[in-house]
N, C-alpha and C positions, 0 to 999 in steps of 0.2 A: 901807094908807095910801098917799097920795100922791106925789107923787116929792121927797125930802128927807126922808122918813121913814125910820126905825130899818131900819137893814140893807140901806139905798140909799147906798153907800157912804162911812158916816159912818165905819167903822173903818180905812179903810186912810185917808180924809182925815186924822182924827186924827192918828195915825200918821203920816203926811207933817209935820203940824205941828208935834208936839213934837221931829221929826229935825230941823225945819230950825230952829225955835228951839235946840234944844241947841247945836246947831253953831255959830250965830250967838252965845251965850253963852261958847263952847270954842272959838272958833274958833281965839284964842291959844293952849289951851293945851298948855301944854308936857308931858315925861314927866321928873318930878324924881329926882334919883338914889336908888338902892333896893341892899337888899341880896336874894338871893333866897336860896333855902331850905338851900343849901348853906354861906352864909356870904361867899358872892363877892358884893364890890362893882360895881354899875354905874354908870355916870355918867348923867347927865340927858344928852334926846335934843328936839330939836324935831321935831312933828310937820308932816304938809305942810297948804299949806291944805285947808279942809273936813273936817280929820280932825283927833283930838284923843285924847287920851292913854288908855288902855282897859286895861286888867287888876285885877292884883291888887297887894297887898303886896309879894309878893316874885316878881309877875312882869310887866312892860308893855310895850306895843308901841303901835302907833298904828292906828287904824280909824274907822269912819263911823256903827258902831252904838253910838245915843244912849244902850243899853238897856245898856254896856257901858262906857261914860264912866267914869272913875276922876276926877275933879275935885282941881282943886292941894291944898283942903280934904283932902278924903280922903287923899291921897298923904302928907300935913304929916302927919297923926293917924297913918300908919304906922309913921315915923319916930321916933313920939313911942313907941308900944310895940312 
């Protein structure tokens, strides 16, 4: 194929896209307060610009992989079980 064809890099473009949309979607967001596995409380943290809240239920920090977002959505539905 031509150049713009399948495997002329359309996957790492991709890839670029949805990091910067996510980010641009999360750019606010924040890391809301969690309890982790032990039973200890943490408080909510702000993350810095271009990085946005990333873990799990009962763990979070802040980073740039979109593949890794934890969204306020999500974080809320932890708290709830």
């Amino acid at each position: 194929m031509g150049p713009g064809g399948p495997g002329n890099g359309w996957p790492l473009a991709g890839t670029l896209l949805v990091a910067v949309a996510a980010s641009m979607v999360a750019g606010g967001e924040d890391c809301l307060w969690y309890v982790d596995r032990n039973g200890s409380w943490h408080p909510g943290f702000d993350c810095e610009f271009f990085t946005f809240c990333c873990g799990t239920c009962h763990q979070r920090y802040c980073c740039r992989d979109p593949l890794r977002l934890l969204t306020e959505r999500q974080q809320r539905h932890c708290l709830a079980f």
